[in-house]
Backbone and ligand atoms as CSV (ligand in chain L), in Angstrom:
chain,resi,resn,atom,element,x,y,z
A,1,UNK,N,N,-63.085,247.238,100.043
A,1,UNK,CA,C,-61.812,246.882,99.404
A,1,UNK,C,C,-60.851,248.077,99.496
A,2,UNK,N,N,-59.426,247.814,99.586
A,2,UNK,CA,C,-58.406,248.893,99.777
A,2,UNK,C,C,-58.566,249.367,98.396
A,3,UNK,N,N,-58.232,250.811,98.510
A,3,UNK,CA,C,-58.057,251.505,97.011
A,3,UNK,C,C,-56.374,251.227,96.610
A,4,UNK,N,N,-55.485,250.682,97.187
A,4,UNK,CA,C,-54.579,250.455,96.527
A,4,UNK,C,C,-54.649,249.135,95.459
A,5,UNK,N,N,-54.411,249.353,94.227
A,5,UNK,CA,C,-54.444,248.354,93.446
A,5,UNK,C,C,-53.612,246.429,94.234
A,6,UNK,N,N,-52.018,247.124,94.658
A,6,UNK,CA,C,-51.195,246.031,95.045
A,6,UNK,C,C,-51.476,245.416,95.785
A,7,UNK,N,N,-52.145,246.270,96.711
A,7,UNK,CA,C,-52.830,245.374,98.241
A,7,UNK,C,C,-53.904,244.818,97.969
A,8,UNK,N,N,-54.725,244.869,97.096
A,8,UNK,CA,C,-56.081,243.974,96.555
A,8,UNK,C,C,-55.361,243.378,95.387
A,9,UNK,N,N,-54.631,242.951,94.784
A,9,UNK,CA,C,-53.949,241.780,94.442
A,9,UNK,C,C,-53.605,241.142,95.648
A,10,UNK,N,N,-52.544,241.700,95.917
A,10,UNK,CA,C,-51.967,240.897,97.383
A,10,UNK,C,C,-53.147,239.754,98.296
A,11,UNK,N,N,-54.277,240.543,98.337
A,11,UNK,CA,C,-55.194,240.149,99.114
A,11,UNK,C,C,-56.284,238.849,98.603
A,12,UNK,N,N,-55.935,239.254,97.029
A,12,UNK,CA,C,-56.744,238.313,96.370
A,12,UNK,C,C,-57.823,238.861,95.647
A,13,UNK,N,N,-58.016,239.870,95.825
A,13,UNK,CA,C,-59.228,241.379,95.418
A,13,UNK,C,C,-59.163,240.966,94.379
A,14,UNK,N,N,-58.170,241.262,93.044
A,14,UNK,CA,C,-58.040,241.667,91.970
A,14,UNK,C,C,-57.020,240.319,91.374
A,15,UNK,N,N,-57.725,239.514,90.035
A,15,UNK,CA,C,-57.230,238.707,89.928
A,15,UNK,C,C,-55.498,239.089,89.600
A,16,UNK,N,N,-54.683,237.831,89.406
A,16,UNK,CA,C,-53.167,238.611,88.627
A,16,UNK,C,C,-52.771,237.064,88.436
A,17,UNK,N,N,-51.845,237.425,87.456
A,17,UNK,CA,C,-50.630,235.931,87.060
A,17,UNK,C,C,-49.705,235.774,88.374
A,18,UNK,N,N,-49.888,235.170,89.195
A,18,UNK,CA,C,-49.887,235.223,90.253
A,18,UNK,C,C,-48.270,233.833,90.158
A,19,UNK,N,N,-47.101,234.036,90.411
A,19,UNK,CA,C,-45.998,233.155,90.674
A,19,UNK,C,C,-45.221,233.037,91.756
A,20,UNK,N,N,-45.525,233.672,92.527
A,20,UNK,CA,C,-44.947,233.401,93.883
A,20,UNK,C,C,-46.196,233.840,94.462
A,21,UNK,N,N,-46.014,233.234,96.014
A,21,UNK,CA,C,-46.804,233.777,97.240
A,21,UNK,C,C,-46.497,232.932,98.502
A,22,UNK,N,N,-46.018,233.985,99.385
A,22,UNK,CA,C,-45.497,233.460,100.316
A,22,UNK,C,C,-46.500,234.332,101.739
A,23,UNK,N,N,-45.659,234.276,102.586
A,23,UNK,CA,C,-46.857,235.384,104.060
A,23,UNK,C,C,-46.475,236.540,103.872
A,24,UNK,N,N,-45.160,236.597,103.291
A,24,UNK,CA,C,-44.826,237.885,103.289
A,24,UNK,C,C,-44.737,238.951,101.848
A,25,UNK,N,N,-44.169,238.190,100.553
A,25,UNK,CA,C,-44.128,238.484,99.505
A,25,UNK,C,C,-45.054,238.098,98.223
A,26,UNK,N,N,-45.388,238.507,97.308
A,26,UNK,CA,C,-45.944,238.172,96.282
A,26,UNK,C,C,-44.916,238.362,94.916
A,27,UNK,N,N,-45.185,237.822,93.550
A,27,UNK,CA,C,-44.677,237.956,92.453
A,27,UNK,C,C,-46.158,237.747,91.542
A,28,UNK,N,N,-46.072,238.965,90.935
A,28,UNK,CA,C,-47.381,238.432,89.155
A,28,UNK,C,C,-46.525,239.311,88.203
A,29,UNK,N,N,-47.128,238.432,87.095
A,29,UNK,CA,C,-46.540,238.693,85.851
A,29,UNK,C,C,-47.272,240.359,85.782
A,30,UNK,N,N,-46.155,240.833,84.833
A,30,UNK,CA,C,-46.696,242.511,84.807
A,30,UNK,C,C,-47.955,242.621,83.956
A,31,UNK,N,N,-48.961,243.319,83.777
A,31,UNK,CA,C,-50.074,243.379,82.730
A,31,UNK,C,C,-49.760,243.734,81.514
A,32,UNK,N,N,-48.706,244.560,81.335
A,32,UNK,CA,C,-48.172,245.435,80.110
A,32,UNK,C,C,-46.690,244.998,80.161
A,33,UNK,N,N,-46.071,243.872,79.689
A,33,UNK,CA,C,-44.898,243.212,79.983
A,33,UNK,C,C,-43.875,244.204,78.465
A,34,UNK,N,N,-42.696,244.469,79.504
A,34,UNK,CA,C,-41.773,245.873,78.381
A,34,UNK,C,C,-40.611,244.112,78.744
A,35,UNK,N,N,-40.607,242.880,78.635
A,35,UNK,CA,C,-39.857,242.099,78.428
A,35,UNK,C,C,-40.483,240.903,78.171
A,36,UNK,N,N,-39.803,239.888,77.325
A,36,UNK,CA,C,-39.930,238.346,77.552
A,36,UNK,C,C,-40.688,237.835,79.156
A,37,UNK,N,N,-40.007,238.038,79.775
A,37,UNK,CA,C,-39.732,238.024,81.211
A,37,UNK,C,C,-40.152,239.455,81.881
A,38,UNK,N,N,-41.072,239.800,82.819
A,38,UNK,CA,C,-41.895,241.001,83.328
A,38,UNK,C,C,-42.427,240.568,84.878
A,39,UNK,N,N,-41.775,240.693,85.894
A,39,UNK,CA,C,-42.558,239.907,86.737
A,39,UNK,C,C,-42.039,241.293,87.918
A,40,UNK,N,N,-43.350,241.341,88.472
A,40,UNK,CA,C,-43.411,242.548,89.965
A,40,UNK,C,C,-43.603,241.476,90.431
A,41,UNK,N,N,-42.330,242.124,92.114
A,41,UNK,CA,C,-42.529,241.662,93.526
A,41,UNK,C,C,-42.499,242.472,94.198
A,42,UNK,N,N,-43.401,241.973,94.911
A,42,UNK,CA,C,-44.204,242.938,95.737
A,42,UNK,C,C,-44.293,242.364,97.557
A,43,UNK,N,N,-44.147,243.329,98.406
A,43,UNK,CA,C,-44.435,242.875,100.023
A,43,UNK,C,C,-46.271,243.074,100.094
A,44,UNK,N,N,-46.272,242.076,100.528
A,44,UNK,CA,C,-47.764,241.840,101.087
A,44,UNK,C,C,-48.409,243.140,101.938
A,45,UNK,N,N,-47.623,243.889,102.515
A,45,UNK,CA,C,-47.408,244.549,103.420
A,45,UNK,C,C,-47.388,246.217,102.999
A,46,UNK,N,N,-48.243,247.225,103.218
A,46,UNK,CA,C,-48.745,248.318,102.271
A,46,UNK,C,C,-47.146,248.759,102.895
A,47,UNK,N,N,-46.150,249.638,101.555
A,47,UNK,CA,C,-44.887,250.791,102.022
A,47,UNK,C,C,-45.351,251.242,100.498
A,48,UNK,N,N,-44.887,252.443,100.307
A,48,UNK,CA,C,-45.109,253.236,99.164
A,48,UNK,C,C,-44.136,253.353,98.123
A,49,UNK,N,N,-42.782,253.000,98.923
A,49,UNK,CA,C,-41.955,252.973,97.971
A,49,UNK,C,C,-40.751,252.203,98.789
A,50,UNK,N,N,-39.001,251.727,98.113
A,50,UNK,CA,C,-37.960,251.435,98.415
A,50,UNK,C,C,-37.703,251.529,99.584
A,51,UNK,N,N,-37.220,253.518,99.456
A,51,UNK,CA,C,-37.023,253.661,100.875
A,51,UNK,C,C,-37.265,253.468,102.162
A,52,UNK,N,N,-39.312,253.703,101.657
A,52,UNK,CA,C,-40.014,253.473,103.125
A,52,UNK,C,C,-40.310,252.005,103.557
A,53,UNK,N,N,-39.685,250.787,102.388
A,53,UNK,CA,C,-40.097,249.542,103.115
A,53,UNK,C,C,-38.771,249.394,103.807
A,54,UNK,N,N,-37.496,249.680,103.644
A,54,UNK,CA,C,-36.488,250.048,104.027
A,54,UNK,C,C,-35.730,250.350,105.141
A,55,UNK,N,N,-36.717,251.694,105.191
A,55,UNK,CA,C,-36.542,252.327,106.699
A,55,UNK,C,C,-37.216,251.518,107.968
A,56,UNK,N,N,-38.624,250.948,107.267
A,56,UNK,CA,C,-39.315,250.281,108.357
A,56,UNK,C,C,-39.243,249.105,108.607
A,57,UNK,N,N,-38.956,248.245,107.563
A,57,UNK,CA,C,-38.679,246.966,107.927
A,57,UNK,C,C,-37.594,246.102,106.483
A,58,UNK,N,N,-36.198,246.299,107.038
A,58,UNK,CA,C,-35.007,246.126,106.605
A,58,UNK,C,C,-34.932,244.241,106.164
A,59,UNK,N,N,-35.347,243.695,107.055
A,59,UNK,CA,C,-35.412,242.319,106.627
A,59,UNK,C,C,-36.363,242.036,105.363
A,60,UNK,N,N,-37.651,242.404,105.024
A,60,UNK,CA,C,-38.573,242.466,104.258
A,60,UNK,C,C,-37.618,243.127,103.292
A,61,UNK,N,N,-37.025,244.072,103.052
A,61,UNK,CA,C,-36.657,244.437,101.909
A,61,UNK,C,C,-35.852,243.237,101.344
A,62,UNK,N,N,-34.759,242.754,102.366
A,62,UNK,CA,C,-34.058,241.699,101.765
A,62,UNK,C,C,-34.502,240.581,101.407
A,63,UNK,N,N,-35.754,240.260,101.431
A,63,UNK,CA,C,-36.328,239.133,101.701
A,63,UNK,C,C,-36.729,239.776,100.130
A,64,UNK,N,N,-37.318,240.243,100.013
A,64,UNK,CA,C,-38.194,240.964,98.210
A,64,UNK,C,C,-36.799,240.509,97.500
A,65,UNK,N,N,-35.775,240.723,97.859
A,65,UNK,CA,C,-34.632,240.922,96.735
A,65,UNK,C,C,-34.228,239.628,96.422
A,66,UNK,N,N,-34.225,238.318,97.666
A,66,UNK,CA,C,-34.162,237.184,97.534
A,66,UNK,C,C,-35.057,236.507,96.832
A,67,UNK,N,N,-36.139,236.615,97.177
A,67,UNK,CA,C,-37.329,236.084,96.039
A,67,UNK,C,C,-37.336,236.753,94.401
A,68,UNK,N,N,-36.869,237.807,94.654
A,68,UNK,CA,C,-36.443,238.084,93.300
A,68,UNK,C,C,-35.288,237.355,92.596
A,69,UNK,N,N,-34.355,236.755,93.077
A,69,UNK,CA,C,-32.994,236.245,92.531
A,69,UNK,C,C,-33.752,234.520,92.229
A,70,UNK,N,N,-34.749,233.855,93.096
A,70,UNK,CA,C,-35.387,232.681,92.995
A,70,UNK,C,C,-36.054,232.966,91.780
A,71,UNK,N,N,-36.916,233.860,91.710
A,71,UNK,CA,C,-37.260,233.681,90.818
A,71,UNK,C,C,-36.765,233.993,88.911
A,72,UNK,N,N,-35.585,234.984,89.556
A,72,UNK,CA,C,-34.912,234.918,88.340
A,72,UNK,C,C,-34.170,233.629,88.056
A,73,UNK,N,N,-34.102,232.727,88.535
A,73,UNK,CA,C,-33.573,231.621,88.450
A,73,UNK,C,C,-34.829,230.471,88.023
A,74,UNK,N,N,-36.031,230.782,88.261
A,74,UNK,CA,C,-36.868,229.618,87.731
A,74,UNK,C,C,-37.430,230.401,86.586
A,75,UNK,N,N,-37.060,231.609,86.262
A,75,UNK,CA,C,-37.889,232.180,84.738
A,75,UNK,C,C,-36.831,231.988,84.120
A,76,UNK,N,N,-35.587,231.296,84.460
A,76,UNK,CA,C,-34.557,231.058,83.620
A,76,UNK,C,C,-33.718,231.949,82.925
A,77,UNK,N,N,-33.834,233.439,83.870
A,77,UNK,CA,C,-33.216,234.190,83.421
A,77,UNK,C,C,-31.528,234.839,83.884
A,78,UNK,N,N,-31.489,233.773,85.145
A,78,UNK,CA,C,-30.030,234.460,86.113
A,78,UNK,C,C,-28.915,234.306,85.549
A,79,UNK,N,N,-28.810,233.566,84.231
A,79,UNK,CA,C,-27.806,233.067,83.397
A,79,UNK,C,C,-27.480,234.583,82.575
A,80,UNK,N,N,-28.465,234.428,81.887
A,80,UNK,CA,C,-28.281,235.692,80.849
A,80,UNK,C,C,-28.769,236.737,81.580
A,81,UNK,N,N,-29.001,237.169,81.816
A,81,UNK,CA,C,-28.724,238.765,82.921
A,81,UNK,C,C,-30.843,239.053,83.036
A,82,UNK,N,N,-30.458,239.805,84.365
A,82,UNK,CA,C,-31.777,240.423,83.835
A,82,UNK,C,C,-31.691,241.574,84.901
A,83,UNK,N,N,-32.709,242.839,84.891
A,83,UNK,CA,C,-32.660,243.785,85.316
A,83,UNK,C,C,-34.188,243.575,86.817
A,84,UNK,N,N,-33.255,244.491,87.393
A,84,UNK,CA,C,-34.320,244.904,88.948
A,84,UNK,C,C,-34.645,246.104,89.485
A,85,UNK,N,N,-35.737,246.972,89.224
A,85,UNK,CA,C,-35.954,248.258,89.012
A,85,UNK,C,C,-36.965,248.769,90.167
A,86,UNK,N,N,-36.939,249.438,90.560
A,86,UNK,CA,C,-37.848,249.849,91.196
A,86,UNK,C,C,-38.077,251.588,91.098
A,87,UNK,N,N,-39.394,251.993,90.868
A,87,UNK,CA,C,-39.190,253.203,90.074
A,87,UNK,C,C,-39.818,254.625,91.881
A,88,UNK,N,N,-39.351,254.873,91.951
A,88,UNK,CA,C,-39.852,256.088,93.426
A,88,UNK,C,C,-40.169,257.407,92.820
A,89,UNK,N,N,-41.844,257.401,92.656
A,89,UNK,CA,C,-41.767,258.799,92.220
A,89,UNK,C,C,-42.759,258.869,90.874
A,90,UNK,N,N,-43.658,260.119,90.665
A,90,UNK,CA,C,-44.095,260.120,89.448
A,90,UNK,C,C,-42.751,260.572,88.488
A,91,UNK,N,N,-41.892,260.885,88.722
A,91,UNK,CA,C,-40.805,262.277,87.857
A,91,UNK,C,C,-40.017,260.543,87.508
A,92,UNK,N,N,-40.194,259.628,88.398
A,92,UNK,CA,C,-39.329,258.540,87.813
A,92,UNK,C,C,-40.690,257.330,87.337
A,93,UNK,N,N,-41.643,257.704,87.225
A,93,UNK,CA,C,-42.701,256.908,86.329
A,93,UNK,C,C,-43.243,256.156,87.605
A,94,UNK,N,N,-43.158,255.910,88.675
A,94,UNK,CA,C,-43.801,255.665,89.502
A,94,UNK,C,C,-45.582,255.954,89.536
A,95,UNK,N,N,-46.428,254.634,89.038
A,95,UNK,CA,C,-47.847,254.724,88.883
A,95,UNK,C,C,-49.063,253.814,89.930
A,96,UNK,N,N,-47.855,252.769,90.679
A,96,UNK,CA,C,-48.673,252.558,91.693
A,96,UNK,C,C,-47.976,252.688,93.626
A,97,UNK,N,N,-48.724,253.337,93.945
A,97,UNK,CA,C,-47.566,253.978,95.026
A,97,UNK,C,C,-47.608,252.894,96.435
A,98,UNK,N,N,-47.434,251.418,95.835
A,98,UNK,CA,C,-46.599,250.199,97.129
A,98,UNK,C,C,-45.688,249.712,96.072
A,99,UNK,N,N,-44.686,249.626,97.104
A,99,UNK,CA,C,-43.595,249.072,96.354
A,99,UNK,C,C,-43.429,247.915,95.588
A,100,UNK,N,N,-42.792,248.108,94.355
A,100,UNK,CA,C,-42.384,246.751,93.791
A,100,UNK,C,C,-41.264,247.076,92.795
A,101,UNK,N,N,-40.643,245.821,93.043
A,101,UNK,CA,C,-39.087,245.665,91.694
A,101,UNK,C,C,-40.077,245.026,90.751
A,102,UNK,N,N,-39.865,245.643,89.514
A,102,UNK,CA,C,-39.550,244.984,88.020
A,102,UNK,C,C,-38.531,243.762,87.622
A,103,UNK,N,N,-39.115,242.496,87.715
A,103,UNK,CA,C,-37.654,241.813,87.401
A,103,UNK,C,C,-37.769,242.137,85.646
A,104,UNK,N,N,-37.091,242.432,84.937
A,104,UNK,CA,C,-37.132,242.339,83.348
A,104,UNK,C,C,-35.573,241.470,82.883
A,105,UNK,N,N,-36.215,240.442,81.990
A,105,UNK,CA,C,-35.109,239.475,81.155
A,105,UNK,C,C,-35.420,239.103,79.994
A,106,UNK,N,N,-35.031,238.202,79.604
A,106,UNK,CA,C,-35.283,237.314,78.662
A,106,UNK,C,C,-34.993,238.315,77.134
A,107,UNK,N,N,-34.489,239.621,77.108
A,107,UNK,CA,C,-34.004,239.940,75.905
A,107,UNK,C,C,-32.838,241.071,76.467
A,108,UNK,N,N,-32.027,241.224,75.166
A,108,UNK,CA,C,-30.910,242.248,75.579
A,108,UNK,C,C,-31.621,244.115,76.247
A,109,UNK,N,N,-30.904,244.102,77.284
A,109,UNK,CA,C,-31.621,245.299,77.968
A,109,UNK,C,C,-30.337,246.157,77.980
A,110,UNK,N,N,-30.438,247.604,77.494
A,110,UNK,CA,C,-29.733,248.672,77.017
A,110,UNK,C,C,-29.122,249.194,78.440
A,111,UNK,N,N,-27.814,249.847,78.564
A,111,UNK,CA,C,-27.296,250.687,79.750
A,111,UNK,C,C,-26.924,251.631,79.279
A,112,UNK,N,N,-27.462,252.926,79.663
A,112,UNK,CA,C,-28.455,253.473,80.341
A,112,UNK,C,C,-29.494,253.549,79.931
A,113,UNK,N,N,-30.871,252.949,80.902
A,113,UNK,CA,C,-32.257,253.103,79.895
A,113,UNK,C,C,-32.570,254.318,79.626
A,114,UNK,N,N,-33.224,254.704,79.145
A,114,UNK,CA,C,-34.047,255.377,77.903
A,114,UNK,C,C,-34.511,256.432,79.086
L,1,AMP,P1,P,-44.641,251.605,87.967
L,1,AMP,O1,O,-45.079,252.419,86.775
L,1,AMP,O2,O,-43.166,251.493,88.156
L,1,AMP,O3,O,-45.376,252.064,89.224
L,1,AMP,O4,O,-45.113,250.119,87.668
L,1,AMP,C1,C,-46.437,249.713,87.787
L,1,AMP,C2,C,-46.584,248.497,86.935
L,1,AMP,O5,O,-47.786,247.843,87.289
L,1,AMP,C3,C,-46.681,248.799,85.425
L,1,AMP,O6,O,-45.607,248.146,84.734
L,1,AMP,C4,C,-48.041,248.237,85.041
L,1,AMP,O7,O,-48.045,247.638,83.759
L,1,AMP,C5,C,-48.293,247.233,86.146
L,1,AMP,N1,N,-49.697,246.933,86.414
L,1,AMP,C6,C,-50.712,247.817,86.552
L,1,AMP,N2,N,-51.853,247.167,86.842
L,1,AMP,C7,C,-51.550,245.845,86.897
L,1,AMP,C8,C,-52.294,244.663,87.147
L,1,AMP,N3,N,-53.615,244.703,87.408
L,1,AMP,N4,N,-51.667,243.472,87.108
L,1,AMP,C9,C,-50.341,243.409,86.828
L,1,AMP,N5,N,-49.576,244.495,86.602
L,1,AMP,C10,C,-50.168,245.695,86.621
């Protein structure tokens, strides 16, 4: 089994609340949800962070951001706002190193976070 946690979800390794899955992308509910609404998306596809899914494959990024807006729209959150985070970095809390956005909704979310 890969030692990356995301890619053994991805793969099926490691169970998860699993709401999207496509060939290319995944969505599960977060384990430790900081919202109503907590959902990582994730590329099927090992990059470590933003930049590097980015640099290497530019369509895949857009494609994560689209499935993110779908699904902010079936958690019923695209109305009332919700946030899309992606953290690069331990110094920015970065704890699993393949990429994923945070969608967070479903309650009032502060500008600038914390
Ligand atoms: P980050 O700290 O930005 O790297 O985000 C990692 C996120 O993964 C955290 O919000 C964790 O709660 C979440 N997480 C860790 N393990 C799991 C898991 N097995 N299933 C779902 N979410 C997880």
């Amino acid at each position: 089994m890969t030692d990356c946690l995301f890619c053994a979800i991805a793969a099926g390794d490691i169970p998860a609340d699993v709401i999207h899955r496509d060939d290319d992308v995944l969505a599960f509910r977060d384990i430790s949800p900081q919202a109503p609404v907590h959902v990582l998306v994730i590329p099927r596809a090992h990059h470590a962070n933003a930049a590097d899914l980015a640099a290497a494959d530019p369509a895949l990024a857009g494609r994560l951001l689209a499935v993110a807006g779908a699904i902010a729209d079936q958690e019923g959150v695209a109305e009332s706002g919700y946030r899309l985070v992606t953290n690069t970095g331990s110094g920015a809390g970065q704890s699993v190193d393949h990429v994923h956005f945070h969608l967070l909704g479903g309650r009032g979310l502060s500008w600038p976070p914390g």
